[in-house]
C-alpha positions in Angstrom: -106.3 70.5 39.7 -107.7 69.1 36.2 -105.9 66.3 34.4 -103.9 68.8 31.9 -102.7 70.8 34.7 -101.2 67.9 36.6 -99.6 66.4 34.1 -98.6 69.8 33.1 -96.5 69.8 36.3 -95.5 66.3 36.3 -93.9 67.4 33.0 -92.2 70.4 34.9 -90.4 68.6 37.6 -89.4 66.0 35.0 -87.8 68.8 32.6 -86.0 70.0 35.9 -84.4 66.8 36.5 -83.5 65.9 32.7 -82.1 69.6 32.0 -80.2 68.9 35.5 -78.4 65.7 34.5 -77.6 67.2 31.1 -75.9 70.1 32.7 -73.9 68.0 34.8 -73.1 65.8 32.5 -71.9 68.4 30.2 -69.4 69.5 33.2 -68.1 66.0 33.4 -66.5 65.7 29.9 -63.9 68.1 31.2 -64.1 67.7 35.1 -62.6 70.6 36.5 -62.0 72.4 33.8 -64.9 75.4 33.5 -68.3 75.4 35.2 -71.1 74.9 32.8 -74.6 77.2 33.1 -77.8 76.8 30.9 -81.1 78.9 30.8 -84.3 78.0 29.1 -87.0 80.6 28.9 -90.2 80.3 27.1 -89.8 83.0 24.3 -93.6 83.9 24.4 -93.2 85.8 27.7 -90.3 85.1 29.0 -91.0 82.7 31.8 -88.3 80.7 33.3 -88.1 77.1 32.6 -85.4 75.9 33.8 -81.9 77.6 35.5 -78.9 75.8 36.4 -75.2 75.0 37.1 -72.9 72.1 37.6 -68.7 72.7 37.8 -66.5 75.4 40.2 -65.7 78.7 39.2 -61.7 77.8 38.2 -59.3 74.8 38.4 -58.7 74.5 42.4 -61.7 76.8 43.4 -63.1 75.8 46.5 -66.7 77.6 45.1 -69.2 75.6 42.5 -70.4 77.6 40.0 -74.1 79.2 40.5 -76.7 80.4 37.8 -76.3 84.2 38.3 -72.7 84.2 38.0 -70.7 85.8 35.0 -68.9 85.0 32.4 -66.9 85.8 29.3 -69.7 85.9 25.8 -66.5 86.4 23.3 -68.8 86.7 19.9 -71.9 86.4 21.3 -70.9 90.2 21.4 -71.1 90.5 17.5 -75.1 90.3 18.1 -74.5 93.6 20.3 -72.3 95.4 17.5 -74.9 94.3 14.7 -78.5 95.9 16.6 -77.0 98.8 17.2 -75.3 99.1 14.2 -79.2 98.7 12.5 -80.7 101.5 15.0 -78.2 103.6 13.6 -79.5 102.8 9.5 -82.9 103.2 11.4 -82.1 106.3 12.6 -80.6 107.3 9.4 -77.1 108.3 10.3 -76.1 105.3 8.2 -76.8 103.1 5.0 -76.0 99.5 5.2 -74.9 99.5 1.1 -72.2 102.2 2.0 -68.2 102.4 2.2 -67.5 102.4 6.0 -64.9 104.9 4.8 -67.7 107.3 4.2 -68.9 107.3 7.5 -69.3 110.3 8.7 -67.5 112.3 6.1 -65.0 110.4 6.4 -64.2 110.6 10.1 -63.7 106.7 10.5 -61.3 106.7 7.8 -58.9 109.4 8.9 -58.8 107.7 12.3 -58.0 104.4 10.7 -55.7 106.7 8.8 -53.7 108.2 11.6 -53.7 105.2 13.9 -53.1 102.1 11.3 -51.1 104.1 8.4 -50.0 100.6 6.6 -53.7 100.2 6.4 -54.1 99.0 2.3 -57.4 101.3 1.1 -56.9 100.8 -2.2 -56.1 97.2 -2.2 -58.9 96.1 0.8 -61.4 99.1 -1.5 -64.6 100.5 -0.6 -66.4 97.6 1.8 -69.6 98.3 2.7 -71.6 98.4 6.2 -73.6 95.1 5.1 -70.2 93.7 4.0 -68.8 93.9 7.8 -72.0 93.0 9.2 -72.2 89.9 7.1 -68.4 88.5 6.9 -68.6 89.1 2.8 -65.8 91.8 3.2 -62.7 89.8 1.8 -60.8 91.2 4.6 -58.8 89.3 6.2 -59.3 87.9 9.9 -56.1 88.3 12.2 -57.1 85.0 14.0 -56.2 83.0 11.3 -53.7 80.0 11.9 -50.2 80.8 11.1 -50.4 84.9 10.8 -48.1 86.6 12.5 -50.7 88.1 15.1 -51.0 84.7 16.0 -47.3 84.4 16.8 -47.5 87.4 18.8 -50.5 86.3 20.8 -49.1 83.4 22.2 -45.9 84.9 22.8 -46.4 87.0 25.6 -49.8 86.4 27.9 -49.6 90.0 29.7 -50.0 91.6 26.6 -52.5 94.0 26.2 -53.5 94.8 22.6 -55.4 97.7 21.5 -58.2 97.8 18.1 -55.2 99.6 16.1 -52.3 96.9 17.1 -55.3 94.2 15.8 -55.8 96.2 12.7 -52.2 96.6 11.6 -51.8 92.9 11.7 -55.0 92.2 9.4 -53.3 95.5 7.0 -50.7 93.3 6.2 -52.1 90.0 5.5 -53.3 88.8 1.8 -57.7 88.6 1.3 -59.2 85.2 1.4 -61.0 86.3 -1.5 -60.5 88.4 -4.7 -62.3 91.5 -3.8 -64.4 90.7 -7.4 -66.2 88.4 -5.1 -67.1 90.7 -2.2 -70.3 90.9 -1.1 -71.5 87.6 -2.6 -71.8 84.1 -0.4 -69.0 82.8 -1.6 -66.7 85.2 -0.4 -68.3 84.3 3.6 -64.8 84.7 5.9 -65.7 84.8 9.3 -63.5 87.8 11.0 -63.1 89.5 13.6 -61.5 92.7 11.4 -64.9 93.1 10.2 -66.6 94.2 13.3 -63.0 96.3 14.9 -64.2 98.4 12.2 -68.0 98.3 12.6 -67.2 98.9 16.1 -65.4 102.3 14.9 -68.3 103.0 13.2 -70.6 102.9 16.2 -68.2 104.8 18.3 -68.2 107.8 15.5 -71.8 108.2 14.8 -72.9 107.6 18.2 -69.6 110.3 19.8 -70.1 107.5 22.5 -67.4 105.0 23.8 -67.9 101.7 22.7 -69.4 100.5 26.2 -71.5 103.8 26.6 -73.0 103.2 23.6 -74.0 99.5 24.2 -75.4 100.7 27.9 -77.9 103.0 26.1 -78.7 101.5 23.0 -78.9 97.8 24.2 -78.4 96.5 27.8 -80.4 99.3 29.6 -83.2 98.8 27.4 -83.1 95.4 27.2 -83.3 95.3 30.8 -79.9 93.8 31.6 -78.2 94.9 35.3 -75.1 97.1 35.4 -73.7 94.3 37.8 -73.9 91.9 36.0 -73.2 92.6 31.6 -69.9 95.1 31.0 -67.3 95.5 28.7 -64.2 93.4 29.7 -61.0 95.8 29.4 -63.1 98.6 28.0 -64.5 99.8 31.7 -63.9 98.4 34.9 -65.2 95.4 36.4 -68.2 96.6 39.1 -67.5 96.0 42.4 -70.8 94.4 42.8 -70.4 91.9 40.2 -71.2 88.4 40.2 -68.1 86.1 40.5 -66.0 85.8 36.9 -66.0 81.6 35.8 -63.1 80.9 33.8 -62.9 80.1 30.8 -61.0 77.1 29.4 -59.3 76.1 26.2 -59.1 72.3 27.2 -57.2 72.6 30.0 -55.7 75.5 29.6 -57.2 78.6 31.4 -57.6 82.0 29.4 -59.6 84.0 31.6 -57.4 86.6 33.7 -54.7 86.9 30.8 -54.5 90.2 29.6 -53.8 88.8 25.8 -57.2 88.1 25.7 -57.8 92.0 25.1 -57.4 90.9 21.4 -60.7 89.2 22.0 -62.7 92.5 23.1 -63.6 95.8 21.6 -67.3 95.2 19.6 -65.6 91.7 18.1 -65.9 89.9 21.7 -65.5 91.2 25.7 -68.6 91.6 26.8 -68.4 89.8 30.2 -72.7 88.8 31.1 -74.7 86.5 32.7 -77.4 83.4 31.3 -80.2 85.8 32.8 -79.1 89.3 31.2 -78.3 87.1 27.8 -82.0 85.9 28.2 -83.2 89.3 28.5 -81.2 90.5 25.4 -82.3 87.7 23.1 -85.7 88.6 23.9 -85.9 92.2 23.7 -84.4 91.6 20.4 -86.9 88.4 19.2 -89.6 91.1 19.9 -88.4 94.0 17.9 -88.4 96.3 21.1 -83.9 97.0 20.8 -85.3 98.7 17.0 -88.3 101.5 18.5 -88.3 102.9 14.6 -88.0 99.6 12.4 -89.2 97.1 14.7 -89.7 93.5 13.1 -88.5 94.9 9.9 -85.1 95.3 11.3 -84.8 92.0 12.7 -85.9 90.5 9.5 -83.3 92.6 7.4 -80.7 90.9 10.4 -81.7 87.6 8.8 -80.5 87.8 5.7 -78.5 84.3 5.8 -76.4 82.9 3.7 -74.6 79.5 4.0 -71.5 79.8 6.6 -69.4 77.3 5.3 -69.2 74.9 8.1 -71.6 72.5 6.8 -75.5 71.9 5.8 -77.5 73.8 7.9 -75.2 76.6 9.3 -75.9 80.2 8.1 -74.8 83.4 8.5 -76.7 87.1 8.6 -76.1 90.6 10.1 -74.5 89.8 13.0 -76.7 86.8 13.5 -76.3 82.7 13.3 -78.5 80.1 11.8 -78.6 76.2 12.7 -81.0 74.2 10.8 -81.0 71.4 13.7 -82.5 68.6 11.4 -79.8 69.0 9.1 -77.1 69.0 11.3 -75.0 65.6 11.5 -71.5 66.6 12.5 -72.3 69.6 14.7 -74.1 67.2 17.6 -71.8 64.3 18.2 -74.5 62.2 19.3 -77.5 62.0 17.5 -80.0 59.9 18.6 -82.8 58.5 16.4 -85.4 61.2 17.1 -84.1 64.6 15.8 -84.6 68.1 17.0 -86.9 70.0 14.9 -86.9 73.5 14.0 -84.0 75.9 14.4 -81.7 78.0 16.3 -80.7 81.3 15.3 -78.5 84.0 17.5 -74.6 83.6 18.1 -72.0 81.7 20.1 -68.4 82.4 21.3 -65.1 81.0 21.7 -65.0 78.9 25.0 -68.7 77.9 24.7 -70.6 81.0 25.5 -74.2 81.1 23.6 -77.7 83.0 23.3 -79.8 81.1 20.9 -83.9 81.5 20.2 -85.2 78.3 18.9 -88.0 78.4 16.4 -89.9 75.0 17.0 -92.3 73.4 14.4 -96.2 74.4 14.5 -98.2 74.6 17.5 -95.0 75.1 19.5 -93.8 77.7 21.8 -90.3 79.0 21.1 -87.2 79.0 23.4 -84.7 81.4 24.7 -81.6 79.5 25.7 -78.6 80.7 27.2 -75.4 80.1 29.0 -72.0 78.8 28.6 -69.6 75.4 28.8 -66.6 77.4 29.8 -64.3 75.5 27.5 -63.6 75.5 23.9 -63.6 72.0 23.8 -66.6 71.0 25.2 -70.0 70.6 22.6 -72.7 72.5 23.9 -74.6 71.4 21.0 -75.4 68.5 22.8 -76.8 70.2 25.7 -79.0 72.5 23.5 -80.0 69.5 21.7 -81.3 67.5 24.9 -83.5 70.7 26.1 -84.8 71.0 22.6 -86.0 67.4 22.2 -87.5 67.3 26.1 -89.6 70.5 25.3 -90.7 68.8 22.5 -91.5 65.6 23.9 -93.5 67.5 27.2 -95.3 69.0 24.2 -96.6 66.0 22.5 -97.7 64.5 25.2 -99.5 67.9 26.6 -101.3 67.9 23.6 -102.5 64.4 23.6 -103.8 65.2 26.2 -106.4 68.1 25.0 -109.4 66.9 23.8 -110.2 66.5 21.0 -113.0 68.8 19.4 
């Protein structure tokens, strides 16, 4: 073994014991309270870098959390929605500047018709596809604090809500936005009502339900197992699934409480795990979820615009952006060396994430995935400390090479 390649390994089995501790120290901000999991994959083929787990399955469970087990994405789920939303411009069955109303000769409309009839066409008027995909609708979200969904939520956790109970709520609420802004950045409102509809959309064109669809357009060709990525409340759970984790909201469990429908549809509910997330994030990285536009369509996915959350956060179709140099308040602790590059894919409520890091030059990507299990925790921080050990492995690989 030459002098590269052991330190090469040296390197290894000291990523494995810093991406270890930061796992586990992760767990500990919240104790018992949802089991943490992390992937890291190199993005140029894929290969495993690291997998692990530190925490139990639920409050009181007598069974630690492992790496293949599942868990609830919420929005990584909007990712889903979005690519197959762009096979279907692809395909040509859409066009992203058109009123969803117009899908389909107007199929998606008399649907929303029948089922939501307080729904406001003329006042909410002719959003487009890209307006959905993008958050620039001006519709409102139904999870904001204080509507009246909101109030009903919480009132009753056996509730099960269906896409039409969702969408009469957001009927009757006022836009964040005069709709002369739609379409522009500044009228970015992050919700949920957006992709019910888009979801609608995908489930007309495609004469598919919405977890049929996904199967065929995304997780089978992506690779993902049947055991392990479904629809939550959609389909049944497989019987050969990997163990649920819970998810937390600080202390307070949410996974098993059939409220939480109002988190599913093509919004949120997809139920995965870190390894099929892995395999999603780079199927789409390479193109291979869009056979007719390829890189193109990816591209057109990354049409970002700021998010309002701070310097550094974007938005696209369906996609997230973190610029991790510019971030200050989205890592609480920063130390003096900062991540370079940045992260783009999606998180979801209760810590759930599939990012792809773009490092600087002469730097291979990463492909990390997983989830804190609770609202409260910062995953940030954990994503950060992966980032900034990869990078340091590669500085000191490359002193290394000689020099020509």
């Amino acid at each position: 073994m030459g002098a590269t390649q052991g330190a090469s390994a040296d390197r290894a089995g000291q990523d494995q014991v810093v991406f270890q501790k930061a796992v586990a120290s992760t767990a500990r901000t919240l104790g018992r309270y949802g089991g943490v999991l992390l992937q890291a994959s190199t993005a140029l083929d894929g290969s495993l870098l690291f997998a692990g787990a530190a925490g139990t399955l639920s409050t009181g469970a007598r069974s630690n959390i492992s790496v293949g087990d599942t868990f609830e994405v919420a929005s990584v789920t909007k990712m889903v929605t979005a690519t197959v939303i762009l096979q279907l411009e692809d395909e040509g069955l859409l066009r992203l500047d058109d009123p969803w109303t117009s899908v389909k000769d107007g199929a998606v409309k008399a649907k929303v018709q029948e089922h939501v009839p307080t729904w406001p066409f003329q006042r909410f008027g002719d959003v487009t596809i890209l307006q959905l995909l993008q958050h620039t609708s001006c519709l409102p979200n139904f999870w904001d604090d204080d509507s009246e969904f909101i109030k009903a939520f919480e009132a009753d956790p056996n509730r099960l809500w269906s896409t039409w109970e969702l969408l009469s709520y957001a009927a009757d609420m006022a836009m964040p936005f005069p709709a002369a802004k739609r379409g522009t950045a500044e009228a970015f409102h992050y919700a949920d009502t957006n992709y019910l509809l888009l979801g609608l959309v995908v489930e007309a064109l495609t004469s598919s339900p919405l977890p049929a669809a996904f199967r065929e357009r995304v997780f089978t060709p992506a690779g993902m197992s049947r055991q392990g990525t479904y629809c939550e409340f959609l389909e049944d759970r497989p019987q050969d699934a990997p163990p649920l984790a819970a998810r937390y909201f600080g202390k307070l469990q949410i996974t098993g409480n059939k409220q939480h429908s109002a988190d599913s549809f093509a919004a949120g509910g997809i139920v995965s795990t870190a390894q099929d997330l892995e395999k999603f994030m780079g199927a789409l990285a390479s193109g291979r979820l869009f056979p007719l536009g390829g890189q193109r369509t990816l591209h057109k996915m990354m049409s970002w615009i700021p998010a309002k959350r701070g310097k550094g956060f974007w938005y696209g179709l369906g996609l997230m952006r973190v610029d991790l140099e510019d971030q200050a308040g989205f890592f609480e602790r920063f130390s003096r060396s900062k991540p370079r590059g940045y992260i783009w894919g999606h998180e979801g409520f209760g810590g759930a994430f599939a990012w792809y890091w773009v490092p600087g030059p002469e730097e291979d990507g990463l492909i990390l995935t997983g989830t804190t299990n609770n609202e409260v925790r910062n995953y940030g921080d954990l994503i950060v400390k992966v980032v900034k050990q990869v990078q340091k492995k590669n500085a000191a690989l490359r002193a290394l090479k000689p020099k020509p």
